[in-house]
C-alpha positions as CSV (number, residue, x, y, z in Angstrom):
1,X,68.9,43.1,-41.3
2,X,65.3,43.5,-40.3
3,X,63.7,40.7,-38.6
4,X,60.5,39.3,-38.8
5,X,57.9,36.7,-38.8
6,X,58.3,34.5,-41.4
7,X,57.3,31.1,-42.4
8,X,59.6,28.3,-43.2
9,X,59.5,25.7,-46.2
10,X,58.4,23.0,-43.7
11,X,55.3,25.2,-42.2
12,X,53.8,25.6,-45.9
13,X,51.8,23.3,-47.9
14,X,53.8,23.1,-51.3
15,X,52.2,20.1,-52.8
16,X,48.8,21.7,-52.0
17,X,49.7,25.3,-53.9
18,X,52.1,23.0,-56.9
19,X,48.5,21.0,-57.2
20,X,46.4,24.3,-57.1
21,X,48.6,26.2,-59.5
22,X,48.7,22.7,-62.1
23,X,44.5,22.7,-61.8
24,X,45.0,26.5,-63.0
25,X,47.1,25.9,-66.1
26,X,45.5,23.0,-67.3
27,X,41.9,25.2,-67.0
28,X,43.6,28.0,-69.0
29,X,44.2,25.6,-71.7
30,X,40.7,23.9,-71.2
31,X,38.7,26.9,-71.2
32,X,40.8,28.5,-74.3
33,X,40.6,32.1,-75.6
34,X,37.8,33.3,-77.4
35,X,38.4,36.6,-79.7
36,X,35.5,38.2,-80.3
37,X,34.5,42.0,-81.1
38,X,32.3,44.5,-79.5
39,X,29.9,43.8,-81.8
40,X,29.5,39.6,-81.4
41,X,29.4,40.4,-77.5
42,X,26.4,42.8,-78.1
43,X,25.0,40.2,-80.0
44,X,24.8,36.9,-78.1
45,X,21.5,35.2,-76.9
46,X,21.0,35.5,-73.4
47,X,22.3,31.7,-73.6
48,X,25.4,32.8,-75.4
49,X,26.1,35.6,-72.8
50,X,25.9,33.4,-70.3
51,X,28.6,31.0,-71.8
52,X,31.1,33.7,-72.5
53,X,31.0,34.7,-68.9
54,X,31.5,31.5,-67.2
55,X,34.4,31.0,-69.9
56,X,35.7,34.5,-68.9
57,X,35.1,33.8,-65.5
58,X,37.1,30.3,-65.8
59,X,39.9,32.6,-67.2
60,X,40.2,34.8,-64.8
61,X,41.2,32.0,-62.0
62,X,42.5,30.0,-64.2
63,X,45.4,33.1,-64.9
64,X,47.1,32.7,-61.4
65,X,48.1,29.3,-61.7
66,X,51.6,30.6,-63.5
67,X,52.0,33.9,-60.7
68,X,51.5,30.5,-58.2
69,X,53.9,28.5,-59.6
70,X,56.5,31.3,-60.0
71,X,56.3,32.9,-56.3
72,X,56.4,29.1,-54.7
73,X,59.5,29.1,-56.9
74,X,60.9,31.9,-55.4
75,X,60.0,30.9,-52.4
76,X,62.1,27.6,-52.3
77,X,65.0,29.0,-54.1
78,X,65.5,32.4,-52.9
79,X,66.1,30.7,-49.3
80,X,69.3,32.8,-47.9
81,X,70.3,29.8,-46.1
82,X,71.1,28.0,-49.2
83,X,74.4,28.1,-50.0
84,X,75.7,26.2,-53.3
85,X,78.2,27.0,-55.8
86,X,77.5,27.8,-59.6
87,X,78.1,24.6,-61.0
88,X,76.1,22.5,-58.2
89,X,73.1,25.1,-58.3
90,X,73.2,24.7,-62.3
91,X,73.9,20.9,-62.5
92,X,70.2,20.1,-60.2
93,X,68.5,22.7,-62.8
94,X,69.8,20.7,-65.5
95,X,69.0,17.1,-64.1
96,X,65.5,19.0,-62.4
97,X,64.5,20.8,-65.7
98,X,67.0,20.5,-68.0
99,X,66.5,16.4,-69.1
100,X,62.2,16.7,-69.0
101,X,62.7,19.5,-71.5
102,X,65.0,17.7,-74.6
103,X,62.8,15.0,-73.7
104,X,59.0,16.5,-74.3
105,X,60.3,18.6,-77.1
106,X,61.2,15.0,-78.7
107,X,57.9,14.2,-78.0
108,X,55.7,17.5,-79.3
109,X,57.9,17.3,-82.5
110,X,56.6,14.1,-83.5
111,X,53.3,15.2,-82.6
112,X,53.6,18.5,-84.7
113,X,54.4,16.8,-87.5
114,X,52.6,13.2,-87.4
115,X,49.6,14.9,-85.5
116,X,49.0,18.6,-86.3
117,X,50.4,18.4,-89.5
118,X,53.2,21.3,-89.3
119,X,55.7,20.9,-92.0
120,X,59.2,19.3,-90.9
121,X,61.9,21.8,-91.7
122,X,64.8,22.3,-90.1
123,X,63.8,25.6,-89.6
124,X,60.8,24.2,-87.6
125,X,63.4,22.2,-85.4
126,X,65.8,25.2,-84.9
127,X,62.8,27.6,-83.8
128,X,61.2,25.0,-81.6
129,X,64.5,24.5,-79.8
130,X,65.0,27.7,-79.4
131,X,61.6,29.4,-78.7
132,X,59.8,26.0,-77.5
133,X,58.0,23.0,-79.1
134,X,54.8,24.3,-78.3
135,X,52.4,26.5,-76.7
136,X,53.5,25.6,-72.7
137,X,56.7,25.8,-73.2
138,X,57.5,29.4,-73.0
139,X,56.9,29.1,-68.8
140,X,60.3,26.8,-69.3
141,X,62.1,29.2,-70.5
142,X,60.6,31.8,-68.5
143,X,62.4,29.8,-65.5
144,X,65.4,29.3,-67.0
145,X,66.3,32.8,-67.2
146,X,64.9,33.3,-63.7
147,X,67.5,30.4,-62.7
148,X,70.4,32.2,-64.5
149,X,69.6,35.1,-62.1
150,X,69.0,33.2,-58.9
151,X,72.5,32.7,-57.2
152,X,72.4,36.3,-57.3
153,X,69.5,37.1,-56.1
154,X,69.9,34.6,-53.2
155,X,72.9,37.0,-52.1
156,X,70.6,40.1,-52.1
157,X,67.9,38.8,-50.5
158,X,69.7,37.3,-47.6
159,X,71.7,40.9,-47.2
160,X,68.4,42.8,-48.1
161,X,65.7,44.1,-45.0
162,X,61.9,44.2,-45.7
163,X,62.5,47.8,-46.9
164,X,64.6,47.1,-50.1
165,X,62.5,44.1,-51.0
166,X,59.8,46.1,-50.9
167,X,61.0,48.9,-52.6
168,X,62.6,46.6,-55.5
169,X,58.6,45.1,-55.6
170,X,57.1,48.6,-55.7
171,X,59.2,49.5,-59.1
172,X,58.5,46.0,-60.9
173,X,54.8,47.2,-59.8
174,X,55.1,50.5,-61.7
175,X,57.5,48.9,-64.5
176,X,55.5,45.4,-65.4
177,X,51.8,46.7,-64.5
178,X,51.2,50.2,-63.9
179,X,52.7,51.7,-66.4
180,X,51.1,49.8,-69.2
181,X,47.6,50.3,-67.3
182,X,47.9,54.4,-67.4
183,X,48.5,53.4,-70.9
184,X,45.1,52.3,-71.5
185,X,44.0,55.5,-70.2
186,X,46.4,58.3,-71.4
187,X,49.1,58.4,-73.9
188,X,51.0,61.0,-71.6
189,X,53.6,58.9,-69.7
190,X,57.0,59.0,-68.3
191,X,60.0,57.3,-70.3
192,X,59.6,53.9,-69.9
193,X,63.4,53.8,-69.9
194,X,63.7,54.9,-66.1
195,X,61.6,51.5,-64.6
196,X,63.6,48.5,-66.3
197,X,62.6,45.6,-63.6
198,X,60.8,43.8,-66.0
199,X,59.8,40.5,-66.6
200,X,58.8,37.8,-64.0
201,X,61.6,38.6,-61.7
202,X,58.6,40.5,-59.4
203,X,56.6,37.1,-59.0
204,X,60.1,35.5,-57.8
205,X,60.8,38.1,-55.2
206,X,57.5,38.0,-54.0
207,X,57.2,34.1,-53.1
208,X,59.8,35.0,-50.7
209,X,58.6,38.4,-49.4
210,X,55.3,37.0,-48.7
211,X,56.1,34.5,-46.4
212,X,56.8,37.4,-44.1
213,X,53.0,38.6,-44.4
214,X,50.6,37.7,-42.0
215,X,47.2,37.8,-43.0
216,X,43.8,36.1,-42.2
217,X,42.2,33.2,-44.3
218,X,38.6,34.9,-44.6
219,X,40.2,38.5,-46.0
220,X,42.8,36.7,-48.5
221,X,40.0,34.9,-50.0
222,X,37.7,38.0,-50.3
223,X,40.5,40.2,-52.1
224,X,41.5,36.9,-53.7
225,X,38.0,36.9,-55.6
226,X,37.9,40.7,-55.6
227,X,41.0,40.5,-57.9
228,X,39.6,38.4,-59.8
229,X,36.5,39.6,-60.5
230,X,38.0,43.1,-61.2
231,X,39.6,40.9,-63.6
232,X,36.8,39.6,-65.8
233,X,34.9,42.6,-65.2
234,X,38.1,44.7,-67.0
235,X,38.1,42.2,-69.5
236,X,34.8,42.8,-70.6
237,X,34.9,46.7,-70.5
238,X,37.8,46.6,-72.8
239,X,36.0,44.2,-74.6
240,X,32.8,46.0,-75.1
241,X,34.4,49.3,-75.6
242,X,35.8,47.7,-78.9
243,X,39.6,48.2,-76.8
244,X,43.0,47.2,-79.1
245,X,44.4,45.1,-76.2
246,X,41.1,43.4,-75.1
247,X,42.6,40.4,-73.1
248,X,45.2,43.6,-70.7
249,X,43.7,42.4,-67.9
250,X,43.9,38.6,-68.4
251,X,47.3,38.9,-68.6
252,X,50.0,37.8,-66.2
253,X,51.4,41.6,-64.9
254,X,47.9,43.1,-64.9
255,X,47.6,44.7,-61.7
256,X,43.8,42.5,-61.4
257,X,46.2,39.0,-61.9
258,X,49.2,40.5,-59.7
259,X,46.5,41.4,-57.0
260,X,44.4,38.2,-57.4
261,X,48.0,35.7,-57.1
262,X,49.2,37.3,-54.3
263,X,46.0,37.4,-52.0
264,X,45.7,33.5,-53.5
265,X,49.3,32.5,-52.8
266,X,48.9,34.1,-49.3
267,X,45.6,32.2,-48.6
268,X,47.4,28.6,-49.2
269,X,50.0,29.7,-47.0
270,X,47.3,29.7,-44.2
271,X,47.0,26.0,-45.2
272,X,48.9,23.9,-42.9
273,X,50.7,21.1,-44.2
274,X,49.8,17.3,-43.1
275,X,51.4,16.8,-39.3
276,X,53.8,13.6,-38.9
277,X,50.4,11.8,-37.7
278,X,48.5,12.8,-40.6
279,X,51.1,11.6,-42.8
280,X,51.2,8.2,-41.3
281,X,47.8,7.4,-42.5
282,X,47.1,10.3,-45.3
283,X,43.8,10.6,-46.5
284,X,42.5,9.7,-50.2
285,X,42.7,13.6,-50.7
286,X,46.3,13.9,-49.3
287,X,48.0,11.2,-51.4
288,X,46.3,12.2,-54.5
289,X,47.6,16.1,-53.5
290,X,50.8,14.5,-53.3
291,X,51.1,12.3,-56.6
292,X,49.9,15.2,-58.7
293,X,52.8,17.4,-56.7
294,X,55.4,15.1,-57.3
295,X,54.6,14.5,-60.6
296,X,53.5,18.6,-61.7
297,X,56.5,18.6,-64.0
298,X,55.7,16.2,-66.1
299,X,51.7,16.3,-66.1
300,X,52.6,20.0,-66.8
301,X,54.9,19.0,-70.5
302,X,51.8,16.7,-71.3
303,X,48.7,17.9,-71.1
304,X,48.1,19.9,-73.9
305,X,49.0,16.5,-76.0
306,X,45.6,15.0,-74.1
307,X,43.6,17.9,-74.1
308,X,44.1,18.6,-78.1
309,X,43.5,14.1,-78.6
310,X,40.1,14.9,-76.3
311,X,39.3,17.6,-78.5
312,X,39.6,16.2,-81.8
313,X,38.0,12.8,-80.7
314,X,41.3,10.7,-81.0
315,X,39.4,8.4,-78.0
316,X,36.2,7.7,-79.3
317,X,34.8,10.9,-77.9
318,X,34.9,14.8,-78.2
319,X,34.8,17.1,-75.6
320,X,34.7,20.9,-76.3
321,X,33.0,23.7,-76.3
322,X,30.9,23.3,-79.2
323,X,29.8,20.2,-77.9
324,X,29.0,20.7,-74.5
325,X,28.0,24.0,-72.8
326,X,31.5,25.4,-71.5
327,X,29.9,25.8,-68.3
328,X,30.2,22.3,-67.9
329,X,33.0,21.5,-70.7
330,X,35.6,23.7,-69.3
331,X,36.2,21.9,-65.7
332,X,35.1,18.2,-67.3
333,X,38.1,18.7,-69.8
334,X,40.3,19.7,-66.8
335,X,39.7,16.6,-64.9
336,X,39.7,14.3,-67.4
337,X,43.2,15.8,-68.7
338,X,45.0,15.9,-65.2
339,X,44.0,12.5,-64.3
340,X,44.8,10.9,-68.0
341,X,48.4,13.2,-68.2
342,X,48.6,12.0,-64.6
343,X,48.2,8.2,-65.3
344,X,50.5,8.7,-68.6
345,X,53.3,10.1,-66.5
346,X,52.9,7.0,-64.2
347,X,53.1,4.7,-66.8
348,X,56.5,6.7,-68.0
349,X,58.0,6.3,-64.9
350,X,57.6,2.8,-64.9
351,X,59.7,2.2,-67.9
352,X,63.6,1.8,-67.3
353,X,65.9,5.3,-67.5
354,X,62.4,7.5,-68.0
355,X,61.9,8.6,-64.5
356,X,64.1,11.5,-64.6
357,X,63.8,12.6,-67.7
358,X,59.7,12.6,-68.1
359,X,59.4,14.6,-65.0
């Protein structure tokens, strides 16, 4: 097997990348998704413009918090040290995962149907189960069947050199992202039937690849927000041009996102975690980075419960776009979700038999 540098669990800050990637979500659902043609872009006010870029803008960060969350999962799991049997690696999913999820989709049911006003069917319930609740859930699910693959994966990526890992990357490259990018630009492609990595497995891989990649703080943020704004600026050319799949480029296997995530998951691995020393008298920053982190599942299942009661005024106030200019809207509806799902999630645990189950 090949040897090389590579960073351990205990050199990297996850509770700083967990808290980075939550911020993320909870902005993709702040910031929305507006559809708009060609024709309403070409005519907004200057004013108007300028909103739909800082919107599309917010978007484009907010996108990696998922690749984040998936390659730090990879990262932890794919570990070729771990060693567990089937039935113990499956029984910590369950308790880990498994308990939060019966438990919020109890919870977005009666807020479909008290709230939101969906009809109560059984056919509702049976779908819901199935496909999820609501609009977050599908990253459950997402992880479930990266779980299911996991104890095998563990065994080929502790037999497997840099090479092969990089190879196996390479084709879920041409399979997930390149592929559908060429077809944008031509309709004359090879069978789609001879690259079949597909899916999320890539992202998985990759949180453990990466650890092996050395790479300086000031270059991973520069190609970090070169990604990016590759991103919004291929958004709007499809956009503009009047393009069937206008939002390509915001999506997840883009090769802008895939580019952007990685360059941002390697620049928090430059981020050292608190020392021993630190740790015995943490700063205001550090403990609050570490409450959110501990408590990511949960804040994670809630927040689109507070961000929709912020939005139709269910507190005394409204927040959204129409309201306030998103410039300003868009990150003030971030914060005030995180730290309101945060302080709900606190209050859950407090109550007897909740804390495992809420998050």
């Amino acid at each position: 097997m090949e040897k090389s540098f590579q960073l351990k669990p205990q050199d990297i800050h996850v509770d700083l990348i967990r808290t980075v990637a939550l911020i993320a979500i909870i902005s993709v659902h702040a910031a929305g998704r507006e559809f708009i043609t060609s024709q309403e872009v070409n005519q907004f006010s200057t004013m108007g413009m300028a909103s739909w870029v800082a919107v599309l803008i917010y978007q484009c960060f907010a996108v990696l918090g998922v690749p984040l969350f998936l390659m730090l999962s990879g990262m932890l799991l794919l570990q070729p040290e771990k060693n567990e049997s089937l039935s113990v690696f499956f029984k910590k999913r369950f308790i880990r995962i498994g308990l939060p999820l019966i438990f919020w989709t109890g919870i977005y049911f009666v807020w479909d149907f008290l709230v939101v006003g969906y009809p109560f069917t059984i056919g509702t319930i049976i779908q819901g189960t199935l496909n999820g609740a609501y609009t977050q859930f599908w990253y459950i699910h997402v992880l479930f069947g990266l779980y299911l693959l996991t104890p095998l994966m563990r065994v080929i990526i502790a037999h497997a050199g840099r090479t092969l890992i990089k190879y196996f990357v390479v084709l879920w490259l041409i399979s997930v992202s390149i592929l559908p990018f060429l077809a944008l630009l031509s309709p004359f492609l090879p069978s789609k039937n001879i690259f079949i990595i597909t899916g999320y497995m890539g992202y998985f891989v990759l949180g453990t690849y990466l650890c092996s990649v050395q790479i300086r703080r000031r270059i991973a943020l520069v190609f970090m927000f070169l990604g990016t704004a590759l991103t919004a600026l291929g958004t709007y050319v499809l956009m503009a041009s009047g393009a069937e799949k206008m939002y390509f480029f915001q999506e997840y296997l883009s090769p802008t996102v895939i580019f952007a995530s990685v360059m941002a998951f390697l620049l928090l691995l430059t981020i050292k975690p608190p020392t021993p020393q630190q740790e015995s008298s943490p700063s205001i920053c550090s403990k609050l980075i570490k409450t959110i982190s501990k408590n990511t599942l949960g804040i994670y299942f809630v927040h689109v419960i507070v961000i929709e009661t912020i939005q139709l005024g269910l507190l005394g106030f409204m927040l959204n776009r129409e309201i306030l200019n998103p410039i300003i809207a868009v990150p003030l509806l971030m914060a005030i979700t995180l730290f309101i799902s945060l302080g709900i999630i606190l209050l859950l645990k407090k109550i007897p038999g909740l804390k495992k189950i809420v998050t």
